[in-house]
Each structure stands twice: as C-alpha cells, then as structure tokens.
C-alpha positions in Angstrom: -177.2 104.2 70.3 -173.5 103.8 70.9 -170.6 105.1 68.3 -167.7 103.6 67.9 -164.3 104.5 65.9 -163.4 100.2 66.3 -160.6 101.3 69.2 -159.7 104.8 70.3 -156.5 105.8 69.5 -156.1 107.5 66.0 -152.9 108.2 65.8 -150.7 107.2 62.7 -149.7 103.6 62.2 -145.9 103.6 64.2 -144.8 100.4 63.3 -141.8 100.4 65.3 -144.6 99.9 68.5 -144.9 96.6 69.6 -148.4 98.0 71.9 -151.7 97.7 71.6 -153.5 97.6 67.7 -149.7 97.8 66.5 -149.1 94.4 68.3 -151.9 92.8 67.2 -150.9 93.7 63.7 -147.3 92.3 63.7 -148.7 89.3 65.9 -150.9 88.7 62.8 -149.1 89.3 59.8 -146.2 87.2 61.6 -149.2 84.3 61.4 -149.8 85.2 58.2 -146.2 84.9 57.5 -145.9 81.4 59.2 -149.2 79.9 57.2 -147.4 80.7 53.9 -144.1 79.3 54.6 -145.6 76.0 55.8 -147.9 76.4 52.6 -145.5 76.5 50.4 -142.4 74.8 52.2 -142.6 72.0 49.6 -141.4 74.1 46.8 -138.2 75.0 46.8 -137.3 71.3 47.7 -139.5 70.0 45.2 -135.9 68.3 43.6 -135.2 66.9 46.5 -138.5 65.3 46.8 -138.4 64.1 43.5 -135.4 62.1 43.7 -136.3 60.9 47.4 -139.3 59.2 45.6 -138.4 58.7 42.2 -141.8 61.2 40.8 -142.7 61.6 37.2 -143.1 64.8 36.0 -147.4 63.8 36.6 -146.7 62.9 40.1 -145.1 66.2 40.7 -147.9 68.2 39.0 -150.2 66.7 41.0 -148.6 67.9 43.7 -148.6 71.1 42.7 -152.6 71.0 42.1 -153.5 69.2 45.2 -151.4 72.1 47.6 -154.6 74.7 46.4 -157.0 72.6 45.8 -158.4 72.2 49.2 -157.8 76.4 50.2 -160.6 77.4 48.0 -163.6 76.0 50.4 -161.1 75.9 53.3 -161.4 79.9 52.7 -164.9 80.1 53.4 -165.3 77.8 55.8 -162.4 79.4 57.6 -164.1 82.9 57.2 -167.6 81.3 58.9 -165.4 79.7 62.1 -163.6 83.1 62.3 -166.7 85.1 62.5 -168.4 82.5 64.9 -165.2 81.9 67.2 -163.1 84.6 66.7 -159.4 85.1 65.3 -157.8 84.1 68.7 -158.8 80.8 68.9 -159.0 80.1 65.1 -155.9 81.0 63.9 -153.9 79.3 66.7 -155.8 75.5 65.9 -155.1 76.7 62.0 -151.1 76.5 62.9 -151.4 73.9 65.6 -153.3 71.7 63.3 -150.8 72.4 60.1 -148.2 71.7 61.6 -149.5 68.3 62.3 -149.7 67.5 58.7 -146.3 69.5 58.0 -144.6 66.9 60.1 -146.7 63.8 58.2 -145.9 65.3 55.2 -141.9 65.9 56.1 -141.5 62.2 57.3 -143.7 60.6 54.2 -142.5 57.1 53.5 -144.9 56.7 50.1 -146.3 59.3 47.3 -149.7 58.5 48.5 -148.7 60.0 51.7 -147.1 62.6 50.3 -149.6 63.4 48.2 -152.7 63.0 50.9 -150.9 65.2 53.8 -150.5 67.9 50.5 -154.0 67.8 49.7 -154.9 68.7 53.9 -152.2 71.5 54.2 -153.6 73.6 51.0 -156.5 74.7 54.4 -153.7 76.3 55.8 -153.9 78.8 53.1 -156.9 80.5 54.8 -155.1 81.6 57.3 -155.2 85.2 55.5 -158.6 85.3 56.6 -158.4 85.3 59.8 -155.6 88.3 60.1 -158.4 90.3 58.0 -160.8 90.0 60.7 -158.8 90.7 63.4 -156.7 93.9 62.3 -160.4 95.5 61.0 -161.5 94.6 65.0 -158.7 96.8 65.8 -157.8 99.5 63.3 -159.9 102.4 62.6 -162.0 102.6 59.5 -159.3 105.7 57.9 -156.5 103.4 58.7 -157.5 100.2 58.1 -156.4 99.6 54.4 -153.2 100.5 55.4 -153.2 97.9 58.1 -154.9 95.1 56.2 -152.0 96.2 53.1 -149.0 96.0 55.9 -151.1 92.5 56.9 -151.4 91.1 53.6 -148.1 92.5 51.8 -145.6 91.5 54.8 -147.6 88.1 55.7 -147.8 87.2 51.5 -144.0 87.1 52.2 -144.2 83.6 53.6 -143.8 81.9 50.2 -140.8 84.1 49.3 -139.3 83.3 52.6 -139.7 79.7 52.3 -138.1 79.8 48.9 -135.0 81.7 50.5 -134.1 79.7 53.5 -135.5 76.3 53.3 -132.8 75.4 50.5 -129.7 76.7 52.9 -131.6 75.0 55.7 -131.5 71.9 54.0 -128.4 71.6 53.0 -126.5 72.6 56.2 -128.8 70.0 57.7 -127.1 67.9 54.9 -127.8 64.2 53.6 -130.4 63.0 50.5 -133.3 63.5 53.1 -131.9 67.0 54.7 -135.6 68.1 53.0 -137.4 66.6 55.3 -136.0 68.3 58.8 -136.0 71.7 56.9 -139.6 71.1 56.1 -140.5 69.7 59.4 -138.6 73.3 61.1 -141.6 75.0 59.5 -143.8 72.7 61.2 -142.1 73.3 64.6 -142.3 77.1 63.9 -146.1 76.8 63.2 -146.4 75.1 66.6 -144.8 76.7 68.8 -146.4 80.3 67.2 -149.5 79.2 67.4 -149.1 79.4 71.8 -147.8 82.4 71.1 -150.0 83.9 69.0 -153.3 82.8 71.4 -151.3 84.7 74.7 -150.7 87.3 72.7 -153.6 88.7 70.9 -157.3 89.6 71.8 -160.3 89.0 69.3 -161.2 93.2 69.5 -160.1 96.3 72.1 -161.3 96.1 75.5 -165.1 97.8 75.4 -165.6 97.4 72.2 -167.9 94.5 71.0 -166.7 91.7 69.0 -170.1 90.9 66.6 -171.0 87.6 65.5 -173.5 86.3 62.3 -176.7 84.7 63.6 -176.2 81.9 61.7 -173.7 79.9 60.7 -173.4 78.0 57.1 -173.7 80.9 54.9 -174.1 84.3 54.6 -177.1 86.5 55.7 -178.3 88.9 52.6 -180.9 91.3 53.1 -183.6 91.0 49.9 -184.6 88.4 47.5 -182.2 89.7 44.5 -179.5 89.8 46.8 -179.9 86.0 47.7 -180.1 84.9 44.0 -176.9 87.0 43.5 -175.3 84.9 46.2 -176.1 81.7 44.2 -175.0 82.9 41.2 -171.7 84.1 42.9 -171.1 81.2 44.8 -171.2 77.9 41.6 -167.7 79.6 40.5 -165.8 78.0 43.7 -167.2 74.7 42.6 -166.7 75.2 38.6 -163.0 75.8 39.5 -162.8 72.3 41.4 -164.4 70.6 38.8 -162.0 72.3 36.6 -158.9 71.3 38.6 -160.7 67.4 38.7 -160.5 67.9 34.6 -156.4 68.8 34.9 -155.9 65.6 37.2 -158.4 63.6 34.7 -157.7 61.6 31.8 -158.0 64.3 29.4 -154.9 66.1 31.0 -152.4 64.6 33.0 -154.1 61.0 33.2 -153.8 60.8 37.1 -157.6 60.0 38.0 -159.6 57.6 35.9 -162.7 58.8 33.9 -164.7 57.0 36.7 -162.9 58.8 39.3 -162.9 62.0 37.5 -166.7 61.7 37.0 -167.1 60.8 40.5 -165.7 63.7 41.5 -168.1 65.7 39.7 -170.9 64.2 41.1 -169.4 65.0 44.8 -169.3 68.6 44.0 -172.6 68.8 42.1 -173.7 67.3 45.5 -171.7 69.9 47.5 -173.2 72.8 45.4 -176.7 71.9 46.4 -176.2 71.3 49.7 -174.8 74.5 50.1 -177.6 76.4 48.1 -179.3 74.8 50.8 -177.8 76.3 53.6 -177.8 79.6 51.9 -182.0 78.9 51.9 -182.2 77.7 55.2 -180.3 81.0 56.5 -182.2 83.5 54.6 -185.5 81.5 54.0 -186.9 84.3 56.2 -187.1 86.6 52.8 -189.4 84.0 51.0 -191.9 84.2 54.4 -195.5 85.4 52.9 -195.4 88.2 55.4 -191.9 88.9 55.2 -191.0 92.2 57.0 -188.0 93.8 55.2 -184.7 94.5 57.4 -184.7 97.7 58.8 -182.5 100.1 57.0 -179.4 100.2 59.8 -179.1 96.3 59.5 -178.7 96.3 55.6 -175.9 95.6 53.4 -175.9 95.5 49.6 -174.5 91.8 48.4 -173.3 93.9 44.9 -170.4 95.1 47.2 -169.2 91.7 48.0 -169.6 90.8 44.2 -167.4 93.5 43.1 -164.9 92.8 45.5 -165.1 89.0 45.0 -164.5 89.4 41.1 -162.0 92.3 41.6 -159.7 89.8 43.6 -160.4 87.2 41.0 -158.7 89.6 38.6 -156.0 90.6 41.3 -154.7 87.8 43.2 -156.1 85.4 40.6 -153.6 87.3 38.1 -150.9 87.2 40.3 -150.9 83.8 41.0 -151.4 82.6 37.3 -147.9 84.8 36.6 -146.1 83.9 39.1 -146.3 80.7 37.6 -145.5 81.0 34.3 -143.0 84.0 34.1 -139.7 82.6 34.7 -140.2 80.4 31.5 -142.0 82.8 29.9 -138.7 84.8 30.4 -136.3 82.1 29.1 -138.3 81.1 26.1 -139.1 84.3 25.0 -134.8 85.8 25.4 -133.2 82.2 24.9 -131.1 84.4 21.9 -130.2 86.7 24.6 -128.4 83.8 26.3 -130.6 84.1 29.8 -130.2 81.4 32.0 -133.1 79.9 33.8 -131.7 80.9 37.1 -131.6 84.7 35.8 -135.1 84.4 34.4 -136.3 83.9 37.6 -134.7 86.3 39.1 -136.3 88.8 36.8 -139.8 86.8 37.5 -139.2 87.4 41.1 -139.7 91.3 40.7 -143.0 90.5 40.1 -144.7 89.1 43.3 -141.5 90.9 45.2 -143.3 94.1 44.9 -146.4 92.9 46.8 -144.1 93.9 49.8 -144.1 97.5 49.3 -147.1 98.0 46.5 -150.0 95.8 48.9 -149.6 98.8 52.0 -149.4 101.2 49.5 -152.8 99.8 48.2 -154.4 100.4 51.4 -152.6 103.1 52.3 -154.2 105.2 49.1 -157.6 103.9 49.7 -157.5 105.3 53.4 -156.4 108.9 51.9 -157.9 108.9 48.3 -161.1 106.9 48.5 -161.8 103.5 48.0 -163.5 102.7 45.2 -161.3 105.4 43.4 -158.3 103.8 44.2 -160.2 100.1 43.5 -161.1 101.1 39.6 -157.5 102.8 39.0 -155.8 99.7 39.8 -158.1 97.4 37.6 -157.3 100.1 34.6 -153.8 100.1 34.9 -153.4 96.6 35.1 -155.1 96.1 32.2 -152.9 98.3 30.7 -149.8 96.7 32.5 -151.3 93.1 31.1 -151.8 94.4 27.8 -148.3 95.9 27.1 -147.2 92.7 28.2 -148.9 90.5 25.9 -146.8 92.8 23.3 -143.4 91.5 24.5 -141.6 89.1 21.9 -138.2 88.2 20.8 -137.0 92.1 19.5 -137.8 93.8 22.7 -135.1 94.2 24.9 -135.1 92.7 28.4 -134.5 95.8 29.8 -137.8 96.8 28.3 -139.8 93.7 28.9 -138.9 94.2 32.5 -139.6 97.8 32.7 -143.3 96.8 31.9 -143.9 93.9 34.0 -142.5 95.9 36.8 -145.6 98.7 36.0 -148.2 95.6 35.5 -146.8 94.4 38.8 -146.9 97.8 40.8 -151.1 98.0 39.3 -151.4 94.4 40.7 -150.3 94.4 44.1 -151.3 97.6 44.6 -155.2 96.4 43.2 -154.8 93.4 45.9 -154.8 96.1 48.6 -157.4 98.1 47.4 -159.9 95.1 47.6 -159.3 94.0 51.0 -159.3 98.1 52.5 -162.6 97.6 51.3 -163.7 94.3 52.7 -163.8 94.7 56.2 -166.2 98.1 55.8 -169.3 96.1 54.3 -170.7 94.5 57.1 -168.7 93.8 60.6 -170.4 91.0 61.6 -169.5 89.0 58.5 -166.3 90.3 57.5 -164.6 86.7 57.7 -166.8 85.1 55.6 -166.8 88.4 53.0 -163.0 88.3 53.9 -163.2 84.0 52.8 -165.5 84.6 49.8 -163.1 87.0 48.3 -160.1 85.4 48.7 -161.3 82.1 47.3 -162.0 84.4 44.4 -158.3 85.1 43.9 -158.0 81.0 43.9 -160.6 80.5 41.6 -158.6 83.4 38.9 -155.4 81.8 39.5 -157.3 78.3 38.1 -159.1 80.2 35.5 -156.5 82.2 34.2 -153.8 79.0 34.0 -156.4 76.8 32.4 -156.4 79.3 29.6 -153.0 79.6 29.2 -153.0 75.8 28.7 -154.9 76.2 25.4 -152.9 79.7 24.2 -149.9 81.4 23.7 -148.2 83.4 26.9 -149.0 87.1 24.9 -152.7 85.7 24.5 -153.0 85.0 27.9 -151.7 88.1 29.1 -154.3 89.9 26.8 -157.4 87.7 28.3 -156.4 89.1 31.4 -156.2 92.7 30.2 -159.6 92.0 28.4 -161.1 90.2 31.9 -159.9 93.5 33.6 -161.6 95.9 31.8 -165.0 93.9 32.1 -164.8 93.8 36.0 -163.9 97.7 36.0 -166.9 98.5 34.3 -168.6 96.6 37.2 -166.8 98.2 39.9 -167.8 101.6 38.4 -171.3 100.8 38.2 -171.8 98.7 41.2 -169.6 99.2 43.8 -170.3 102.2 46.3 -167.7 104.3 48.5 -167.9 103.1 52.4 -169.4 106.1 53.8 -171.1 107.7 57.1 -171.4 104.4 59.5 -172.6 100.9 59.7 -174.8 99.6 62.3 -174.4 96.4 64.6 -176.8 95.0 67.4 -175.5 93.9 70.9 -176.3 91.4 72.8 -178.4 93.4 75.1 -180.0 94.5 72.5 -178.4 98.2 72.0 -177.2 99.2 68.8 -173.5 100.2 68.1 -172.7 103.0 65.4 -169.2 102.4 63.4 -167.7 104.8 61.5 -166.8 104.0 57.7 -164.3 106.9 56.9 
C-alpha cells in the first residue's frame, strides 16, 4: 500500500511562484476568472442592450433568468466529465466552446438570439468545478482550503471585473453597438486562454495517480441509506427549474404560455426519473441478493456531501440572492438620507467585494483550526449577520446598516470557503461531481432565497435566511464529520494508494 501527501512539497503557499502546484493554482483561478467574466459580460451593458433591441422590462428579466438557468445541471454534468477526463482537457473545451456562443451572443441580430445564445453560456458557470479538482490533485490535504479559498475568492472576481472594465471598454470602442466588441473581447480572451491553459497545466504531479469513478452518470454511494439520501438530495436541482419555469410562466412575468410552462414541467419530471435511473443503474450492485458490502478503505459516508451541499445552499445561495437585491434595498430603505442609486451600489458592492479576501481566509482557517469547526462558526455568524440585518429600517444610520452587512458579509464568504476546504477530502475519485453537486446547491439557494423575497419584505427575507441557517448548522453539527487519518484509492494495477486527510 502506497501513501501519498497529493504532491511532495509542503512548504507554505508563496504566491509570488509561478512553479509547480503554485502555477497550476494561478493558471486555474485565472480560468476561473475568465469563465465569470464571459458569464456575466452581459451585465453591465445590459443598457446598452436594451436600447440596441428595444426590450421590455420582461424581455430583460428573462435574460437575467435564462444566464443561470442552464449552470445548475451544467454543474454536475461538468463535475462527472471532470472526474472522467480530467481538468486539462475539460476546462480548455469549457472556454473554447464559450467563447463560441460569447461571440453569437455579441453579434445577435434578434432577442430570440440573444436570448438562446444566453440560455447556452449560463454552462460556462461550471467552470468552478473544474479548478476544484485540479488544485486538490495538487495541494496537500493541510493546505488545500487555502488553495481552493485563493481559487474560488480570486476566480469569483470575474463578475466584478466584468462590471469594471467592460463599460470603459465599450465606450472607448465608442458607437450605439460599442457593447458588442467589448463583449465579444471576453470571447477572444476565453479563446485564446483556453490554448494556454491546456499547455500549461497537468491533470495531478508527476507519480502521483490521477483516480477516476467507475462509472459515469452518477455518483457511486456505498449502502442502501446512502443511495436513498442521494435521491432525496438530488429532486431539489429539478424543483428549482421548475421553479425558475414558474418565474418565466404566466403567473409571473407572462413570457411562456401555460402550455409551455406545463411542458416544461413534464421535461423535468422526465429528467428526474431518468436520472434516478442512472443513480440505480450505477449502484444497483447494493440491491444484489448477495450483496457483499464495500470494504471499509473504499467507503465514504454520502451525509458528508449532504451537509456540504446544503451548507453552500445557505452560502453561495445567500450571497447570490443579496447581491441581487442590496443596492435597492439600500436606496429604498435611506431615500430620506438623499442616497443616490449609484452610491447605494457602491455600498452593495462591499458585500460580494469581500469574497476576495474573506473566501482564502475560509480555507485558510479550516487548514489550521479544523474543518468542520470552522464550517458550523460560519453558518452561526451568518445567521447572526442575516438577522441583524433584517433589523435595519429607516432610523438606523447608514453608517450602521453598513457596519452590519459588512460582518454578515465577512460570515458569508468566509462560510463559502469553509465548504469547498472540505469538498475535495471526501472521496478523490469523485471530488468533481461532489465539487458539481455542491455548487449547484449554491444555485438552487440563490433561486430559493429570491423566490421568497418575491412574496415578502427585504427584513423578512433576510430573517428566512437567518432562520434557514440555523437549521443547516444543526445538521452540520450532528452529521458532518472532521476529515481525518487518510482515504483510500485503487490503481489501476490494482495497488492501493493511502492519502492523507490532515
């Protein structure tokens, strides 16, 4: 039996290397990076889009909807391909292939286009998953939270960059259409990174093995409980399509007919079963009359990925459902201050701004404090952050109303850390699709989380989160356990590799 620390060197993270594991993880939070921008590179020239084409305030909104719409199954199928064909080769088609569509989308000539070449670049927000596999390939198990925060923290900056330059870039291009060669720039970017990125990088460290899932379609789970618990974990993807299908349908904005609403439905329903299927036909080994149980160096305990994939929901799924509403939120609530919008934002911004500095710091206190510690700290004090917040009204001052986003925000990005410094130690072989499961999680809480903001006030809202927080505390303190000692993996020839999990 072989032992293996996942590369040799366990030195401190120097991130002014550009050599071995620290290339690798600049190479893949740059990706990272690159994905977002292109995922996002519609927003900030959303005005100028909107007076290229004339759209109604629906038209828009439907935009909006359609650019995540596709990343919540694009996460997991991303997360089986990168397990299957490794991060190499995967994340340079992910960027090749976007940028495709980024340059359909840039040079549009109808809102059906518009809106179809939207719907097929919300897959290039899985590209997160990929980077997750790869820098836990690389990165030892004491510094891989770190890593992954660096990863996720820098690479999450995408968005914010795409809102900074794109504007500028547009109008020093100049003209009515100046949007489209900004947006297309992104798409150029994406391209000509994604030769880079596959000349740059290896899937794992020379002599070390990269391991692969036996089967591809769903994930392997090692008991019968375990495989119902999949099921049960897997129909919230699907509930938050249907729920998205309910915002486009006639009871919301209008867009889709109740026929086409309906038939939408029925595809999902469809899509559910067929993928309870798949989860059978991989693990239909466990419902064999003379099953023989895993031995006990090849198990992994689904409640882990559970945790981690409601944890995220409250996280990410948080974060996204703010981000989204703060800036008004702001104005609304301090119009008698005389706030501008413009200023409003600005104060909004703090809040996802921190996930530069507080997503590392995530990891990086996981690595030295202990993971699931760390994990069930977060989820307290942001459901302490969220419920301070859902105080704020007219007679605090802004000065105070900012002072307690910013600790909510701090809890939050910090929390998004501590998930994914535990994600890649559950089981090596199917950290992508763990990596995918979770992070469509975070989708699935930003849907959940906005829908019920649609039917209450802003401090309500904040309070369901607080509330939703607590709960999945409670469940990381009694279900989640500490990665400890070493997980096992088999070769192909048949050997068995030891991996150390602290």
């Amino acid at each position: 039996m072989a032992a293996t620390g996942i590369g040799v060197d366990q030195s401190k993270i120097n991130l002014l290397s550009f050599t071995g594991k620290i290339k690798i993880l600049h190479m893949s939070w740059l990706a990272f990076f690159i994905s977002f921008m292109v995922w996002f590179n519609f927003a900030p020239l959303m005005a100028s889009i909107r007076d290229t084409f004339g759209l109604s305030n629906q038209e828009v909104k439907l935009l909006l909807i359609l650019n995540v719409a596709l990343t919540i199954p694009a996460r997991i199928i991303i997360g089986m391909l990168v397990d299957k064909h490794g991060p190499k080769i995967t994340f340079s088609i992910l960027l090749a292939l976007s940028s495709v569509f980024c340059f359909l989308f840039a040079f549009a000539d109808s809102y059906e286009k518009l809106a179809i070449y939207r719907f097929m670049l919300g897959f290039v927000g899985a590209g997160f998953v990929i980077g997750i596999r790869l820098v836990s390939e690389w990165f030892p198990a004491k510094q891989v939270g770190t890593a992954e925060g660096i990863y996720g923290g820098w690479g999450n900056f995408g968005s914010a960059g795409a809102a900074i330059l794109l504007p500028s870039l547009a109008l020093w291009i100049g003209g009515d259409e100046g949007w489209r060669y900004a947006i297309a720039t992104t798409g150029m970017i994406a391209l000509i990174f994604s030769f880079i990125f596959y000349f740059s990088v290896s899937n794992n460290p020379k002599g070390t093995t990269y391991f692969r899932p036996k089967n591809l379609g769903a994930m392997e789970v090692c008991n019968k409980s375990d495989f119902f618990l999949y099921l049960l974990m897997t129909s919230p993807l699907y509930l938050a399509l249907a729920t998205l299908a309910w915002k486009i349908g006639p009871s919301n904005l209008g867009i889709f007919s109740a026929t086409e609403t309906y038939i939408i439905y029925s595809a999902l329903l469809i899509l559910y079963i067929y993928q309870v299927l798949q989860i059978y036909r991989v693990n239909k080994a466990l419902f064999a009359t003379h099953a023989r149980p895993l031995a006990e160096i090849h198990r992994y305990k689904f409640k882990q990925v559970a945790a981690l994939n409601l944890s995220y929901m409250i996280t990410f799924g948080s974060e996204l459902a703010v981000i989204s509403m703060l800036p008004l939120f702001f104005f609304d609530t301090f119009k008698t201050s005389n706030i501008s919008m413009t200023q409003a934002a600005l104060f909004a911004s703090i809040f996802a701004g921190l996930n530069l500095i507080m997503r590392p710091a995530g990891g990086y206190l996981s690595d030295k404090f202990g993971r699931k510690k760390v994990l069930a700290t977060t989820l307290a004090g942001l459901a302490l952050g969220y419920f301070f917040m859902g105080q704020i009204d007219g007679s605090w001052s802004i000065g105070a109303a900012i002072g307690v986003m910013i600790i909510a925000s701090i809890f939050v990005n910090a929390g998004n850390g501590a998930v994914y410094a535990v994600v890649p130690l559950v089981k090596r072989r199917l950290t992508g699709q763990v990596a995918g499961t979770t992070g469509a999680f975070g989708n699935v809480g930003g849907v959940a989380f906005l829908t019920v903001l649609s039917f209450v006030s802003s401090q309500t809202f904040f309070l369901t989160i607080a509330a939703s927080s607590l709960v999945v505390f409670l469940i990381v303190m009694f279900t989640l356990e500490e990665p400890k000692g070493y997980m096992y993996e088999e070769n192909e020839d048949g050997s068995i590799e030891k991996i150390k999990l602290h």
